[in-house]
Predicted model as a PDB file, atoms N, CA, C, CB and O in Angstrom, pLDDT in the B-factor column:
MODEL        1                                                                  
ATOM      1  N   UNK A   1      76.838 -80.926 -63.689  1.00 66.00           N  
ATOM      2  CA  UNK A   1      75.431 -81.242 -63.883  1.00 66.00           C  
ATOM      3  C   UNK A   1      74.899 -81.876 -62.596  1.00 66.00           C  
ATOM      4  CB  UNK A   1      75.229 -82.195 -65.111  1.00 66.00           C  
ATOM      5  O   UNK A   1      75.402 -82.890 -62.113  1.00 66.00           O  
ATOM      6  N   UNK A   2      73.859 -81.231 -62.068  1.00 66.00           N  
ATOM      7  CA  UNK A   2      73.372 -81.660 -60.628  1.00 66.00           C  
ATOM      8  C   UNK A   2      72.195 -82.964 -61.183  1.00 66.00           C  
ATOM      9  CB  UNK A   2      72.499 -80.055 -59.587  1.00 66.00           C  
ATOM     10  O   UNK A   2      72.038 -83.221 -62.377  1.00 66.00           O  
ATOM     11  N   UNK A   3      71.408 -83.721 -59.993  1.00 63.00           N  
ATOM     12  CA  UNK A   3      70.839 -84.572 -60.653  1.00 63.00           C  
ATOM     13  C   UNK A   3      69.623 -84.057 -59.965  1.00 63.00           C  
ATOM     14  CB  UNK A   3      71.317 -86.029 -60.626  1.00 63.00           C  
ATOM     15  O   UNK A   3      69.863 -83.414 -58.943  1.00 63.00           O  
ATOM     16  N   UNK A   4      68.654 -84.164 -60.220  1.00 67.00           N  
ATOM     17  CA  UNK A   4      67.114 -83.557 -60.091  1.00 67.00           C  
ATOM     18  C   UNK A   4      66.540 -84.318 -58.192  1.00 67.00           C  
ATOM     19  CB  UNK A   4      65.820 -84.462 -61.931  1.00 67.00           C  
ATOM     20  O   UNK A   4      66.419 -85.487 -57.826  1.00 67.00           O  
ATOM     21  N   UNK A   5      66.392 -83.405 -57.667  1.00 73.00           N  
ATOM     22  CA  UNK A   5      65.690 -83.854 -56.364  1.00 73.00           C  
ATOM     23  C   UNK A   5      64.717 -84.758 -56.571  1.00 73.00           C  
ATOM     24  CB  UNK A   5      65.078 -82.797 -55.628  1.00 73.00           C  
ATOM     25  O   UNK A   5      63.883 -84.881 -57.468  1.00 73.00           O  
ATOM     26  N   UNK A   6      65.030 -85.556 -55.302  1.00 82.00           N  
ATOM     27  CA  UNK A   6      64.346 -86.374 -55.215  1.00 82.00           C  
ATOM     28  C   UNK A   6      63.216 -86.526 -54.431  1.00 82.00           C  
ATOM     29  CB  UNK A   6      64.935 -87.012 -55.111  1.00 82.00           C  
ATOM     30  O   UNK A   6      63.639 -85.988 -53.408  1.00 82.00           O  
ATOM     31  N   UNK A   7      62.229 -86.825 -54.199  1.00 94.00           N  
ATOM     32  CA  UNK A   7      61.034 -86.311 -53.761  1.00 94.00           C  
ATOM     33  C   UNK A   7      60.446 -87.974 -53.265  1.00 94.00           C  
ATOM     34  CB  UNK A   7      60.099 -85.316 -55.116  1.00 94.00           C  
ATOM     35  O   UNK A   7      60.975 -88.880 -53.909  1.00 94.00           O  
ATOM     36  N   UNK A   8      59.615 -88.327 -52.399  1.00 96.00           N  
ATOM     37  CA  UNK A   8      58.390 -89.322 -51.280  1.00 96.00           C  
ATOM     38  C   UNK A   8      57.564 -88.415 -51.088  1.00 96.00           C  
ATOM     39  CB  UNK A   8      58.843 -89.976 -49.621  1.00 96.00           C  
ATOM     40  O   UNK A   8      57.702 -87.267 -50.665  1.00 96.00           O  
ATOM     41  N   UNK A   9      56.462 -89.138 -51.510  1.00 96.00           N  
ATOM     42  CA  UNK A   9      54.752 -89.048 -50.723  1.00 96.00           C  
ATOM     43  C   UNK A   9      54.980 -90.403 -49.614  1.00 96.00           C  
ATOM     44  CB  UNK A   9      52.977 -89.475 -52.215  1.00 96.00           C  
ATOM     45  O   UNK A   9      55.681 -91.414 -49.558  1.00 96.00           O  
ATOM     46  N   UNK A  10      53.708 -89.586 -48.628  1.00 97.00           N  
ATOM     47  CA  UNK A  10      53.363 -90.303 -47.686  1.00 97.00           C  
ATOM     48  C   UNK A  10      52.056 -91.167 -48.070  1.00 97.00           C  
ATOM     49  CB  UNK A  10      53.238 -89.448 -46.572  1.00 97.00           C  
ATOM     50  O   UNK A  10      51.288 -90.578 -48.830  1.00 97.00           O  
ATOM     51  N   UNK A  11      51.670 -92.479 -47.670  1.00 97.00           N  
ATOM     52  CA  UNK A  11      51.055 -93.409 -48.441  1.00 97.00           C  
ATOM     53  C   UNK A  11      49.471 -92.347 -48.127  1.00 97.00           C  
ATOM     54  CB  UNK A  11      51.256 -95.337 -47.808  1.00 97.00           C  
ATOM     55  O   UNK A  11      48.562 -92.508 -48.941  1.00 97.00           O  
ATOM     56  N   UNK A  12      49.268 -91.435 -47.085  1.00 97.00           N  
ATOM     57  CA  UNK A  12      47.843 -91.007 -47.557  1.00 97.00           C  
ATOM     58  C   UNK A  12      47.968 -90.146 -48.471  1.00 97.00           C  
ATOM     59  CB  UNK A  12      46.958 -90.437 -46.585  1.00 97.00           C  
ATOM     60  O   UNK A  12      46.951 -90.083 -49.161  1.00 97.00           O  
ATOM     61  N   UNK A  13      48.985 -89.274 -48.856  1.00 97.00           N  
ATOM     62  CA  UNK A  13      49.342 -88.723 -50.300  1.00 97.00           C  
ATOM     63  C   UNK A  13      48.867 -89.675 -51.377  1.00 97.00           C  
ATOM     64  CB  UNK A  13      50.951 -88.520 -50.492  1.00 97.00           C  
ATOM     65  O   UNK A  13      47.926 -89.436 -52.134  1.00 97.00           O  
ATOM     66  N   UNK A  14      49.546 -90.694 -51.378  1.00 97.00           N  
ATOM     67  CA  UNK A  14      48.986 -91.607 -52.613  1.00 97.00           C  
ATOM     68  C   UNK A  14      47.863 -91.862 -52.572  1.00 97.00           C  
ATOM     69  CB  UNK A  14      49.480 -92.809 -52.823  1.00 97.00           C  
ATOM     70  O   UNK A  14      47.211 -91.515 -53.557  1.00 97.00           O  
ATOM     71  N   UNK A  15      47.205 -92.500 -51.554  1.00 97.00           N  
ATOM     72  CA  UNK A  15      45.913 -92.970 -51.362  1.00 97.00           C  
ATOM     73  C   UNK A  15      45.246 -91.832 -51.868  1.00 97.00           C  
ATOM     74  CB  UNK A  15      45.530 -93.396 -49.940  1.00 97.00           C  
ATOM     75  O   UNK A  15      44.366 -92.096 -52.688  1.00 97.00           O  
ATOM     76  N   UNK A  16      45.466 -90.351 -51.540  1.00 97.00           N  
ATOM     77  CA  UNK A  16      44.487 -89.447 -52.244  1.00 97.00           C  
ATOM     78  C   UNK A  16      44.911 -89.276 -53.742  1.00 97.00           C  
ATOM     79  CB  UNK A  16      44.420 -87.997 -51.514  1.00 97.00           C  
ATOM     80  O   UNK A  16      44.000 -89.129 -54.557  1.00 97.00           O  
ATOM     81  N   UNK A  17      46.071 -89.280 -54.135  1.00 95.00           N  
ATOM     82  CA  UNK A  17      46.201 -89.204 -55.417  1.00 95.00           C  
ATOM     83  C   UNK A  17      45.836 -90.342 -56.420  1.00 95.00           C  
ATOM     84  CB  UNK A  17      47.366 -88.895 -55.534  1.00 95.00           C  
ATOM     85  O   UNK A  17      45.671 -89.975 -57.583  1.00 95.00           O  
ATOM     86  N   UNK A  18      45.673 -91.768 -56.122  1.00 96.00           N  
ATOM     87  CA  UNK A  18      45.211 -92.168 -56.712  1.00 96.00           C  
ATOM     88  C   UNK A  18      43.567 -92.853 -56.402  1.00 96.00           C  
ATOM     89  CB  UNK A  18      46.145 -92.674 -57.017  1.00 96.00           C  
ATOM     90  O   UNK A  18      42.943 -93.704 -57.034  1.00 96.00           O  
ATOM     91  N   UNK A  19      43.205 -92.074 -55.152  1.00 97.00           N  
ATOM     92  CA  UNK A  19      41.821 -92.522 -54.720  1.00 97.00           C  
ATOM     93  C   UNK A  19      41.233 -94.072 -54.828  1.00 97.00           C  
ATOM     94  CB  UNK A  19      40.935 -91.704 -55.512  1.00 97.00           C  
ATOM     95  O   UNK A  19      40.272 -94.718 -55.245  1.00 97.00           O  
ATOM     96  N   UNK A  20      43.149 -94.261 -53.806  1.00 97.00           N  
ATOM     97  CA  UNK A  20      42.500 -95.819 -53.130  1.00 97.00           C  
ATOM     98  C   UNK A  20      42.328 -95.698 -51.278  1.00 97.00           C  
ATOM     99  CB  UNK A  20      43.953 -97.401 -53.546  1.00 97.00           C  
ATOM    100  O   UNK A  20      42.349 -94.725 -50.524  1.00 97.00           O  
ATOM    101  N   UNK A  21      42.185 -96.939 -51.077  1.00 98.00           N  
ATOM    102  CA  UNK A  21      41.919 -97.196 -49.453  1.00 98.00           C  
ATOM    103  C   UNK A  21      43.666 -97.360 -49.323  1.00 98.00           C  
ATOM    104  CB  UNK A  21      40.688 -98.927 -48.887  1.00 98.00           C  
ATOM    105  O   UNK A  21      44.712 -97.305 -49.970  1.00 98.00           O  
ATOM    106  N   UNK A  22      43.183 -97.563 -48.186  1.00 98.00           N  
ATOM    107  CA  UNK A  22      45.107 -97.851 -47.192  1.00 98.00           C  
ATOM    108  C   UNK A  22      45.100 -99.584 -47.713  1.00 98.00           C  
ATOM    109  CB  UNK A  22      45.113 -97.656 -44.402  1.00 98.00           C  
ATOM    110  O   UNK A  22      46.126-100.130 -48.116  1.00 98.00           O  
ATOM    111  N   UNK A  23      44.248-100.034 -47.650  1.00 98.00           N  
ATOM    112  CA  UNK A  23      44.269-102.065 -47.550  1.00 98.00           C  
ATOM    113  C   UNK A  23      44.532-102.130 -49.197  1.00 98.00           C  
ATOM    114  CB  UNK A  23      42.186-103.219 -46.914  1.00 98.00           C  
ATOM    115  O   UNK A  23      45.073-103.209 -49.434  1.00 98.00           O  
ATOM    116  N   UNK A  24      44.388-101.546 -50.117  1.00 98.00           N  
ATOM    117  CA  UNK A  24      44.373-101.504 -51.692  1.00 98.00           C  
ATOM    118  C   UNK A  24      46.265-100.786 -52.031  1.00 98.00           C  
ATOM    119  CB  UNK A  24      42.692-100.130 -52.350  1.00 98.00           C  
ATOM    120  O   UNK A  24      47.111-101.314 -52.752  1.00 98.00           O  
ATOM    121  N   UNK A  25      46.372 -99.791 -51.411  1.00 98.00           N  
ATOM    122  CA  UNK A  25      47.102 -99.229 -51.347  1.00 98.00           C  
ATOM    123  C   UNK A  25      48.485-100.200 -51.131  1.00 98.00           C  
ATOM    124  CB  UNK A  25      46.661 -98.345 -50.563  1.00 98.00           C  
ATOM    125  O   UNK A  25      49.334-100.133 -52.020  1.00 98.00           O  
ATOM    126  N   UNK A  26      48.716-101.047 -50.044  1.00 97.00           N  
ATOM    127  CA  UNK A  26      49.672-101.727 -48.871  1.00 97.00           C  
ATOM    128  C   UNK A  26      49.339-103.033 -50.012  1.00 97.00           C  
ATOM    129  CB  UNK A  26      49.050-101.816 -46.729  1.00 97.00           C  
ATOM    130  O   UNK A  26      50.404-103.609 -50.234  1.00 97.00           O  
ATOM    131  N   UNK A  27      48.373-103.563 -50.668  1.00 98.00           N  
ATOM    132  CA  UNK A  27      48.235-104.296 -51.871  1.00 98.00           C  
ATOM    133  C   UNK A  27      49.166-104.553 -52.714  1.00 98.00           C  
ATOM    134  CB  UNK A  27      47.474-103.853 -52.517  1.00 98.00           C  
ATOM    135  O   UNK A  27      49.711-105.579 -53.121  1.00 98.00           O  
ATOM    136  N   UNK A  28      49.267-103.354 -52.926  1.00 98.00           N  
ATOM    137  CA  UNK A  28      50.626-102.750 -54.587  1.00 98.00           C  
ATOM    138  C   UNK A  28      51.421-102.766 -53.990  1.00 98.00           C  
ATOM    139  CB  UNK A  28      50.772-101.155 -55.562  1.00 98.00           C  
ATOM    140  O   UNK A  28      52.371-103.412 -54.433  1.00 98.00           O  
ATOM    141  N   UNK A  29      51.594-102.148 -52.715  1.00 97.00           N  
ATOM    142  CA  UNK A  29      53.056-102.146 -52.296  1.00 97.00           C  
ATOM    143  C   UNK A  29      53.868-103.544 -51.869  1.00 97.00           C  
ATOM    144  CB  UNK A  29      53.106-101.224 -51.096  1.00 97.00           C  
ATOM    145  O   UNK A  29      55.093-103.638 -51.953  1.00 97.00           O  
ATOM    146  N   UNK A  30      52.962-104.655 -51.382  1.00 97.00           N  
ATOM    147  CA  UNK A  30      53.470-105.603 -51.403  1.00 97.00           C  
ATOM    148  C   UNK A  30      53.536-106.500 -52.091  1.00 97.00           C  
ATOM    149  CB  UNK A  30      53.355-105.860 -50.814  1.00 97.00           C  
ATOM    150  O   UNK A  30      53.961-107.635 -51.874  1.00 97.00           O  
ATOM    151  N   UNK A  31      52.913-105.832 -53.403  1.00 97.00           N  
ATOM    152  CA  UNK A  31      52.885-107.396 -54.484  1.00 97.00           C  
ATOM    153  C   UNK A  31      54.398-106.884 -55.244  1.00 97.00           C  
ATOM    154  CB  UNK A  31      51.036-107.596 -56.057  1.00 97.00           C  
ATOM    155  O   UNK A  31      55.165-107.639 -55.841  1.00 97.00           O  
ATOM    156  N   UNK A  32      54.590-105.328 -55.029  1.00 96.00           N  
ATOM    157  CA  UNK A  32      55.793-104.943 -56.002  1.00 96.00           C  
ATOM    158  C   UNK A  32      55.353-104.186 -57.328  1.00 96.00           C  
ATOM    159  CB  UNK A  32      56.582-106.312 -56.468  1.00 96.00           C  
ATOM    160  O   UNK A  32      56.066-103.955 -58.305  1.00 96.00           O  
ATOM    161  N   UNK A  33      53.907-103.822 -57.126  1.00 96.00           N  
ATOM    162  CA  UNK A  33      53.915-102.986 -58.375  1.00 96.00           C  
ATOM    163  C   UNK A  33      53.928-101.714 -58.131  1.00 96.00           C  
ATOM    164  CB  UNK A  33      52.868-103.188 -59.217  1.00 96.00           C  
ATOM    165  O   UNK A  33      53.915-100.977 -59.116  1.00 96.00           O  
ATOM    166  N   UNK A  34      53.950-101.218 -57.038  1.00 97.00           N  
ATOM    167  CA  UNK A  34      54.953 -99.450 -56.082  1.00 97.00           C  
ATOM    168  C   UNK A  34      55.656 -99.890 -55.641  1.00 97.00           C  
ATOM    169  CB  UNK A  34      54.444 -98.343 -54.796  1.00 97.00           C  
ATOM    170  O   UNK A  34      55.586-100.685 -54.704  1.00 97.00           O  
ATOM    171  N   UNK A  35      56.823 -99.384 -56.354  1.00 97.00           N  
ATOM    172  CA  UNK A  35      58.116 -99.883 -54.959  1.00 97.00           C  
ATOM    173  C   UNK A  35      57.813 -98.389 -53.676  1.00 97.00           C  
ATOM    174  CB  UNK A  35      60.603 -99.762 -55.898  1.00 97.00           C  
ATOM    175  O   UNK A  35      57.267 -97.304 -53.880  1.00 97.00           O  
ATOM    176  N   UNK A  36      58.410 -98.933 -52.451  1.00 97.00           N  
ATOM    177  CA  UNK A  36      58.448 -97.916 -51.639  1.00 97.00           C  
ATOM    178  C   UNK A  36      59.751 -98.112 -50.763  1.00 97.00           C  
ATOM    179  CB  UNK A  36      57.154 -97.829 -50.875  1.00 97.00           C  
ATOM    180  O   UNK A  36      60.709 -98.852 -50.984  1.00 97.00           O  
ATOM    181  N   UNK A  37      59.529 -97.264 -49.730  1.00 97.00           N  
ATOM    182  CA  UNK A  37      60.887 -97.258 -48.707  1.00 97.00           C  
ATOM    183  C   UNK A  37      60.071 -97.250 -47.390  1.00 97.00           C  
ATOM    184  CB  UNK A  37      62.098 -95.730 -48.847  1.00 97.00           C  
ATOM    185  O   UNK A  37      58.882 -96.986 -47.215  1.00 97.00           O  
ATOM    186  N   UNK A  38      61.398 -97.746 -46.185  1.00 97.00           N  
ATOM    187  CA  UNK A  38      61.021 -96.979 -45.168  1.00 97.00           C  
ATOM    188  C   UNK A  38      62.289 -96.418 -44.274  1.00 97.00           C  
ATOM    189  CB  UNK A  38      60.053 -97.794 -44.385  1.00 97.00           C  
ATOM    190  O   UNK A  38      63.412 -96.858 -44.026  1.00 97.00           O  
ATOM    191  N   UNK A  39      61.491 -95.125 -43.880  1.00 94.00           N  
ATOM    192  CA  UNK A  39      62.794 -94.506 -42.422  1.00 94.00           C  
ATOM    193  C   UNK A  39      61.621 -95.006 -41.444  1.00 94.00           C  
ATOM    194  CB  UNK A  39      63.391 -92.144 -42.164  1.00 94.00           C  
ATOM    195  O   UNK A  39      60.397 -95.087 -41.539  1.00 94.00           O  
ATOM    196  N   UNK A  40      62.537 -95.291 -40.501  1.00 96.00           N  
ATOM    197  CA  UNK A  40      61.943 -96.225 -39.352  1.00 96.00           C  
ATOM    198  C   UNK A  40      60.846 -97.017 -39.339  1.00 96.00           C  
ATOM    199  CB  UNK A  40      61.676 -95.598 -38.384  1.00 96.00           C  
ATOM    200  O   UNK A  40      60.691 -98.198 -39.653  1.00 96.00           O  
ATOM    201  N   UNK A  41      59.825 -95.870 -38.770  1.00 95.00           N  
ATOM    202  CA  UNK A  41      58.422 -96.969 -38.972  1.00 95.00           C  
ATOM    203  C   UNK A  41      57.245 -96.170 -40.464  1.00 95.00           C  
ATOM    204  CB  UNK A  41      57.211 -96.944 -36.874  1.00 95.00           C  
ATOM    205  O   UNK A  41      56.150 -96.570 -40.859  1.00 95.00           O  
ATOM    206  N   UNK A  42      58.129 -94.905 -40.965  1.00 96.00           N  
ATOM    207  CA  UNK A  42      57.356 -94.436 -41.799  1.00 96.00           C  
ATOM    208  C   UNK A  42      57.526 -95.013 -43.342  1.00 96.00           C  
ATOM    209  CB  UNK A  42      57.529 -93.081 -41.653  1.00 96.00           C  
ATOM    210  O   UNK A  42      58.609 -95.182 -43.901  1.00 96.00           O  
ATOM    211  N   UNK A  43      56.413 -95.241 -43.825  1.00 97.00           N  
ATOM    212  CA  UNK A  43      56.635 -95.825 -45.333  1.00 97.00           C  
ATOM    213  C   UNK A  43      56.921 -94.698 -46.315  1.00 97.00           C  
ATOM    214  CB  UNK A  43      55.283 -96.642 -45.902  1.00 97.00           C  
ATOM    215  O   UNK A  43      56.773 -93.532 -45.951  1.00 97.00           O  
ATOM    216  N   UNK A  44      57.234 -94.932 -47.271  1.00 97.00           N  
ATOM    217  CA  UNK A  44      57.254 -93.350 -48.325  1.00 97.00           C  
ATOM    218  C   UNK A  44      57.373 -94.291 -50.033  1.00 97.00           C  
ATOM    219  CB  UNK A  44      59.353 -91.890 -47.880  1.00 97.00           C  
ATOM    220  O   UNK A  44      57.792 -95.356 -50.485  1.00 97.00           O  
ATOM    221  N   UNK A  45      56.837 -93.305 -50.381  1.00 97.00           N  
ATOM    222  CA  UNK A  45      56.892 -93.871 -51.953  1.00 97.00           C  
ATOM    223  C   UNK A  45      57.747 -92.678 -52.502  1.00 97.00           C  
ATOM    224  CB  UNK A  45      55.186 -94.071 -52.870  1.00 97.00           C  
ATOM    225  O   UNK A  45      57.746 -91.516 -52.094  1.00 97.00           O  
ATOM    226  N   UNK A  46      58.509 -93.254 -53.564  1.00 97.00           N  
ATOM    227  CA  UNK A  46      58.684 -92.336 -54.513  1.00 97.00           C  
ATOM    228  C   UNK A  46      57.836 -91.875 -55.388  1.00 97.00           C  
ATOM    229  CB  UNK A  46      59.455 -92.623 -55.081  1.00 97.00           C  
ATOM    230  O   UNK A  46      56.747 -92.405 -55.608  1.00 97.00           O  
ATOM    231  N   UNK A  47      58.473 -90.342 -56.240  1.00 96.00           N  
ATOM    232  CA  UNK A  47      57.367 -89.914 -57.027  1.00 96.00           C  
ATOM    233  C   UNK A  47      57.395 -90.581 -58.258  1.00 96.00           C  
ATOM    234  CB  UNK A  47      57.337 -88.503 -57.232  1.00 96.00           C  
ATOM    235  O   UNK A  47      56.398 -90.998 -58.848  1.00 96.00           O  
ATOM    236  N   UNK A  48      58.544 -90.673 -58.628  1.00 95.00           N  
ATOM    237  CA  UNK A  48      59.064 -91.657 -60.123  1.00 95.00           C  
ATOM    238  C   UNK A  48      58.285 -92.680 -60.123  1.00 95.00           C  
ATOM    239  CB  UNK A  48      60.670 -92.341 -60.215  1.00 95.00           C  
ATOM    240  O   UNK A  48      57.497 -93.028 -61.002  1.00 95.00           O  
ATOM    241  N   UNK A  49      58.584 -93.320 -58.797  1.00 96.00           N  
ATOM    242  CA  UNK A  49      57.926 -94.687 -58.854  1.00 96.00           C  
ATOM    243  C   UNK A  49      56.289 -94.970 -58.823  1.00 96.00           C  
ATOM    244  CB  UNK A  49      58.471 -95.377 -57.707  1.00 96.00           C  
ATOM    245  O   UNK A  49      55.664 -95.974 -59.165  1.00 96.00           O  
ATOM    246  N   UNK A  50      55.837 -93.714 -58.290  1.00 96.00           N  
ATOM    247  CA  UNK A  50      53.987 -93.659 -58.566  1.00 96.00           C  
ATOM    248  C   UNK A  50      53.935 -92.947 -59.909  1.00 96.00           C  
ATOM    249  CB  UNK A  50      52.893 -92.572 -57.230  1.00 96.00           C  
ATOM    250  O   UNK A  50      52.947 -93.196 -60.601  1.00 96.00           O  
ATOM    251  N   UNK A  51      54.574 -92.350 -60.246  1.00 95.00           N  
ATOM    252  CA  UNK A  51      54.754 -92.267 -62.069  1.00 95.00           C  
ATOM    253  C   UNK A  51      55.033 -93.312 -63.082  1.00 95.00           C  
ATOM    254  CB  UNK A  51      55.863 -91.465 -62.433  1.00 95.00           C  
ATOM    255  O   UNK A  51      54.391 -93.627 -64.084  1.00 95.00           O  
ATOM    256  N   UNK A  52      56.289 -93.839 -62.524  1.00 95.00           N  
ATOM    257  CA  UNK A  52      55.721 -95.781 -63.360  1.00 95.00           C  
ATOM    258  C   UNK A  52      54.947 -96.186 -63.866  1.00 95.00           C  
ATOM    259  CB  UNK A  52      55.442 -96.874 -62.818  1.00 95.00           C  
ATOM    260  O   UNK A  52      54.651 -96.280 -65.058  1.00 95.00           O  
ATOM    261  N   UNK A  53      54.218 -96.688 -62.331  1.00 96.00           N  
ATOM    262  CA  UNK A  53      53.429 -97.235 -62.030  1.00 96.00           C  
ATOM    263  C   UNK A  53      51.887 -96.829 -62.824  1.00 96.00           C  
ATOM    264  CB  UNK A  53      53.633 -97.130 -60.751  1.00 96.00           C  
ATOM    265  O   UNK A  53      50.998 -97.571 -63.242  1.00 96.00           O  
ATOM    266  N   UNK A  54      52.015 -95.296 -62.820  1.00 96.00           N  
ATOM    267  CA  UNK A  54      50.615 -94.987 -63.333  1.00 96.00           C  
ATOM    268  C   UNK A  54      50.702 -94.827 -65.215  1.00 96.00           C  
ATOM    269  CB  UNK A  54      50.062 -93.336 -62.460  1.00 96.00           C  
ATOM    270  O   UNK A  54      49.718 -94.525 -65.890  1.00 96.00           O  
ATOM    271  N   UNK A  55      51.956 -95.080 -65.738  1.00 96.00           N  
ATOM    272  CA  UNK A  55      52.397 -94.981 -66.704  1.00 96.00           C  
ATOM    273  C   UNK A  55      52.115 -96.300 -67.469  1.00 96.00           C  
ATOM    274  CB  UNK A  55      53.586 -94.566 -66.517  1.00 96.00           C  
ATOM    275  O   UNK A  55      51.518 -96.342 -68.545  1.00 96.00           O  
ATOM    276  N   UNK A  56      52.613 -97.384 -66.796  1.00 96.00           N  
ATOM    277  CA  UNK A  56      52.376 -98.944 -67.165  1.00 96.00           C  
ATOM    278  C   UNK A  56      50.944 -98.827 -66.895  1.00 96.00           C  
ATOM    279  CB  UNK A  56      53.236-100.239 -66.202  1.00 96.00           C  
ATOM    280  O   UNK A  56      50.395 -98.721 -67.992  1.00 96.00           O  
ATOM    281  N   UNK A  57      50.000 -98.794 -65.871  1.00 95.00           N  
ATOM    282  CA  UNK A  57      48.448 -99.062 -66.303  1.00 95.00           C  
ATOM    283  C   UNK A  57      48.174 -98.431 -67.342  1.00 95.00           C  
ATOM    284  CB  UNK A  57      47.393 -98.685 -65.372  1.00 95.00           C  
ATOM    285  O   UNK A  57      47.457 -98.997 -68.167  1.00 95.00           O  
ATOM    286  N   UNK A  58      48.554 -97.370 -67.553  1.00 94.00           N  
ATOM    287  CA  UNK A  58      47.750 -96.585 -68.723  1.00 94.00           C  
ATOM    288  C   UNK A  58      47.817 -97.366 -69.689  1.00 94.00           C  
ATOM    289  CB  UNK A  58      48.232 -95.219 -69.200  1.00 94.00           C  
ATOM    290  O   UNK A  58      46.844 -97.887 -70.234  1.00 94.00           O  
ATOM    291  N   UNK A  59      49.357 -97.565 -70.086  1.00 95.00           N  
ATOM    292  CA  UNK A  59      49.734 -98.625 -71.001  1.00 95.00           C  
ATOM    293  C   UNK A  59      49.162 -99.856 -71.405  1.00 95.00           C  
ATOM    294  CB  UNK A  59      50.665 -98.955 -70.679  1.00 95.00           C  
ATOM    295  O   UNK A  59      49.183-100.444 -72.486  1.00 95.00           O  
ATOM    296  N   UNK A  60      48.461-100.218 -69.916  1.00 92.00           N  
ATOM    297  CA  UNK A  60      48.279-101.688 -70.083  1.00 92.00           C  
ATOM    298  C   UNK A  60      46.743-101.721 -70.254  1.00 92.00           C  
ATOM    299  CB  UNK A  60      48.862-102.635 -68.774  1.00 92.00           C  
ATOM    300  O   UNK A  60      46.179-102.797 -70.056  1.00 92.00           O  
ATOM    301  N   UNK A  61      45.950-100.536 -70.636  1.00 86.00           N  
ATOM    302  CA  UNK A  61      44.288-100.055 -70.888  1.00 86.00           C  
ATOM    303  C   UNK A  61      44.630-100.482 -72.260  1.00 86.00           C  
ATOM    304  CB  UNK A  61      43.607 -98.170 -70.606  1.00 86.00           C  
ATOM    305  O   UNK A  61      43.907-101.324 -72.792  1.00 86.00           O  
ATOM    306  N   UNK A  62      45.764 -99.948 -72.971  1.00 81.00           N  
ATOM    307  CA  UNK A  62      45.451 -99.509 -74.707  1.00 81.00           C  
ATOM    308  C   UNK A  62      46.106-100.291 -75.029  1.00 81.00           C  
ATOM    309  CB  UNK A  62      45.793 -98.116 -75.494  1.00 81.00           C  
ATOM    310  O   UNK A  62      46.297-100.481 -76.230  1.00 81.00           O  
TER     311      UNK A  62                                                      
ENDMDL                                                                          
END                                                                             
């Protein structure tokens, strides 16, 4: 049983997917509610983890 690829957006990926700014964006990422990574100087999010993330707000509307 293989385990499912793993996949990063680049933070203007997110920024368009969830239609924030970069300063809103770097927000979440440093309070800890996106976790992210980095290779060298590039940041990357996971996709799981902007799935969480958009999973718990929904959650936290209703």
């Amino acid at each position: 049983m293989t385990a499912p690829p793993l996949e990063a957006l680049t933070v203007p990926e997110v920024m368009a997917a969830l239609r924030l700014s970069r300063t809103k964006l770097y927000d979440l990422i440093r309070s800890g509610d996106l976790p992210s990574f980095t290779v060298g100087r590039a940041r990357r999010i996971p996709t799981d983890g902007l799935s969480s993330y958009m999973r718990k707000r929904i959650e936290e509307e209703f």
